[in-house]
C-alpha positions in Angstrom: 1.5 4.1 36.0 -0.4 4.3 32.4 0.9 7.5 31.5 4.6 6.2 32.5 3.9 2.5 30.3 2.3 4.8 27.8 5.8 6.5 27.3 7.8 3.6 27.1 6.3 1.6 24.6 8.4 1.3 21.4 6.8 2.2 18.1 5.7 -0.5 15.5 8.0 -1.1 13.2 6.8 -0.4 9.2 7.9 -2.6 6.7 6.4 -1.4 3.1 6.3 -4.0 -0.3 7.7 -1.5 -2.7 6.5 -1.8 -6.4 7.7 -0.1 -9.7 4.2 0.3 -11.0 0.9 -1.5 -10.3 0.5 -5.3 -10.9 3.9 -6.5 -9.7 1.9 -8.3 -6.9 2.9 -6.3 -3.9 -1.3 -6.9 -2.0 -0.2 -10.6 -2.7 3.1 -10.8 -1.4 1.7 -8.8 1.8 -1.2 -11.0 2.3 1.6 -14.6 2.2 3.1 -12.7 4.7 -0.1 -12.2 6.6 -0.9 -15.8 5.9 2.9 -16.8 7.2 2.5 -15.4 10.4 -1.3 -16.1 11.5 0.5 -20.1 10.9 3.0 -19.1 13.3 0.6 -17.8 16.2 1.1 -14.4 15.7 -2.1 -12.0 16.2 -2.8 -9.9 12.4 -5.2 -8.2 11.0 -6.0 -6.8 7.8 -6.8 -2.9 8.5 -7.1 -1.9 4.7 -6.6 -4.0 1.6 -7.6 -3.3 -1.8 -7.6 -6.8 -3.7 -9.2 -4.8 -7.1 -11.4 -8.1 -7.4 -8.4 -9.8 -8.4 -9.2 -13.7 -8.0 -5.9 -14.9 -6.8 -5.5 -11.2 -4.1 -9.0 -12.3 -2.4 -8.4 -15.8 -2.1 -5.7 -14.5 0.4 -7.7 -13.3 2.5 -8.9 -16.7 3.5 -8.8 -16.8 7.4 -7.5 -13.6 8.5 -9.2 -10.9 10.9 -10.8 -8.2 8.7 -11.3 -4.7 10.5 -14.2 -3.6 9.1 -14.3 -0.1 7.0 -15.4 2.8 8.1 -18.1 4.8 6.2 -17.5 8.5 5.2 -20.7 10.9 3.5 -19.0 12.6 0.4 -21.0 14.6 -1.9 -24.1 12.2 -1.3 -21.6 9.1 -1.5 -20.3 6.7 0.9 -16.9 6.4 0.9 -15.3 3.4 2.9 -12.2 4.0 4.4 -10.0 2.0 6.9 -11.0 2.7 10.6 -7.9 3.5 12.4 -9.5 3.7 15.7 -10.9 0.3 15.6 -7.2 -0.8 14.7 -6.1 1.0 17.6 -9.4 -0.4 20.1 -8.2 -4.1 18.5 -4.3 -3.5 19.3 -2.9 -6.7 17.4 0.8 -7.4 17.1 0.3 -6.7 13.3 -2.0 -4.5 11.2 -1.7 -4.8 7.3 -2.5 -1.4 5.3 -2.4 -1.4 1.9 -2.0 1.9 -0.6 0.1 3.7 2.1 0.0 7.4 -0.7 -3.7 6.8 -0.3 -5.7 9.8 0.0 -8.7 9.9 2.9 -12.4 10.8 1.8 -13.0 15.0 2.9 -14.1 15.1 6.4 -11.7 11.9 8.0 -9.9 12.5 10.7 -6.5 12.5 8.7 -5.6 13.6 5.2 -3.2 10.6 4.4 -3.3 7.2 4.8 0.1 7.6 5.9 -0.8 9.9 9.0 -3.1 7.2 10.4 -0.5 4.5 9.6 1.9 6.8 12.2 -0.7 6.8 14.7 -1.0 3.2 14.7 2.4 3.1 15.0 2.6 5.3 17.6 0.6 3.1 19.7 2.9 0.0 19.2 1.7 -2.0 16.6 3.5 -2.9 13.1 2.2 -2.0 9.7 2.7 -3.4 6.9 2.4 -1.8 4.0 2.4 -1.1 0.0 3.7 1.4 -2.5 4.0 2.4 -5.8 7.3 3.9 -6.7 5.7 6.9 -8.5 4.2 8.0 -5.3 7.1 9.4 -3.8 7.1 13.0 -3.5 10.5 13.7 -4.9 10.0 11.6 -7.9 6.9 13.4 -9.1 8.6 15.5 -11.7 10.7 13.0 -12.8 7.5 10.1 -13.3 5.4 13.0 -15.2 8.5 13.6 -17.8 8.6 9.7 -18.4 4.9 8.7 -18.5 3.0 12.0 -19.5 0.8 11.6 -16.2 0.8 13.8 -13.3 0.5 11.5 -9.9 -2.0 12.8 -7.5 -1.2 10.9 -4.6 2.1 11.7 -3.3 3.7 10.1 0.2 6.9 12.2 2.0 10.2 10.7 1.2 10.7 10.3 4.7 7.9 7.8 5.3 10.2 5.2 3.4 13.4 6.7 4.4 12.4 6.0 8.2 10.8 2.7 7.1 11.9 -0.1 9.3 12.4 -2.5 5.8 11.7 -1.9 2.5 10.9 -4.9 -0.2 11.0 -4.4 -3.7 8.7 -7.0 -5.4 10.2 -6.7 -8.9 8.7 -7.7 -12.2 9.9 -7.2 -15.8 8.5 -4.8 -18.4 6.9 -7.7 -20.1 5.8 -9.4 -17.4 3.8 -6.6 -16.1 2.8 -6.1 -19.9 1.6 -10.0 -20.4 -0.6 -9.4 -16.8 -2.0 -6.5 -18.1 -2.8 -8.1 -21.5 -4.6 -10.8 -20.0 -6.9 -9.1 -17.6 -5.0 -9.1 -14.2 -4.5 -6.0 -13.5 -7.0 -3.4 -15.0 -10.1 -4.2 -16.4 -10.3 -5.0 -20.7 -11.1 -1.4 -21.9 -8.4 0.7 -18.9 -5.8 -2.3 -19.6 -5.9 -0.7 -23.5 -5.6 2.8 -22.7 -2.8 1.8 -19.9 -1.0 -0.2 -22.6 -0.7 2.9 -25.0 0.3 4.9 -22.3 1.7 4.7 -18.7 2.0 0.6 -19.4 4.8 1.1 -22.2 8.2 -1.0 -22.2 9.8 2.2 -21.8 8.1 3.8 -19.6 8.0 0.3 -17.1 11.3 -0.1 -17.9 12.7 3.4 -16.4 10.1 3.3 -13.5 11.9 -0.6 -12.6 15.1 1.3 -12.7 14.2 3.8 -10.9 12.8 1.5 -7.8 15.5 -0.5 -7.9 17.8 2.3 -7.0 15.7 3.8 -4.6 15.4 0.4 -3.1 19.5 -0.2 -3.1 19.6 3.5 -1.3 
């Protein structure tokens, strides 16, 4: 009778907070969701989130169930990484995972971030998620011609393209160039070098474009 219930469970759905480029508040706007839904009754859990010690991100977290991280030995480091089989052991109606391109530590079960995201899934419980635009595989060439910079971390178009819903959390050129300017996104000394480079109206501008067509496909 397991086997057969087993077979008949539907998969969790993924819905993914899609940004144009880091900053635009896609953690935050995942985390009021969270928050929205805990108010409601409904049983989430934070499986991975990365709030980059950003006051307003970790204030969020406020009152929702935290999966602890696993640890991973790397080169004489300890890596933390999000424990998918604790997610899977806890079973809650909703599991948040943020950085979905994320690469896993050497010596995890799975490569991807992704890849555990579709086991979860697999299991019945809905993710939700966060991206960067410039993660997506196919846009790789295109990101390095605009910005100079060669993204390592690269997700399979068909992990959005099979997404259940996909959110664009949009924010001007400027406006990501005002956060930057005043400390909430990078740290003083990165938020210069990013401002020079990857952060420059042009460059934001063509990545916004670019996410808001993928987002209208």
């Amino acid at each position: 009778m397991s086997s057969e219930r087993e077979r008949e469970r539907e998969p969790g759905t993924l819905r993914i907070y899609l940004g144009a480029f880091p900053g635009v508040g896609k953690t935050y706007a995942m985390l009021s969701e969270a928050q929205r839904r805990k108010k409601y009754g409904e049983d989430v859990v934070v499986g991975f989130v990365e709030t980059h010690r950003r006051a307003q991100t970790e204030a969020m977290l406020e009152g929702l169930d935290v999966i602890p991280r696993k640890r991973v030995e790397y080169r004489g480091l300890t890596v933390e990484e999000m424990d998918t089989d604790a997610i899977l052991h806890r079973r809650p109606a909703v599991v948040l995972v943020d950085e979905l391109a994320h690469t896993n530590a050497p010596g995890s079960e799975r490569e991807k971030r992704y890849e555990d995201v579709d086991v979860i899934r697999d299991a019945g419980i809905n993710v939700v998620s966060t991206l960067n635009v410039q993660h997506l595989e196919s846009l790789n060439d295109t990101v390095e011609a605009l910005t100079g910079v060669r993204v390592r971390e690269t997700i399979p178009d068909r992990v959005v393209d099979e997404a259940d819903e996909l959110i664009l959390i949009d924010l001007s050129p400027e406006g990501a160039r005002a956060r930057m300017e005043h400390g909430h996104i990078y740290p003083p000394e990165q938020a210069r070098s990013a401002l020079e480079h990857f952060f420059r109206h042009e460059n934001l501008a063509q990545l916004r474009e670019i996410a808001l067509r993928r987002t209208a496909q």
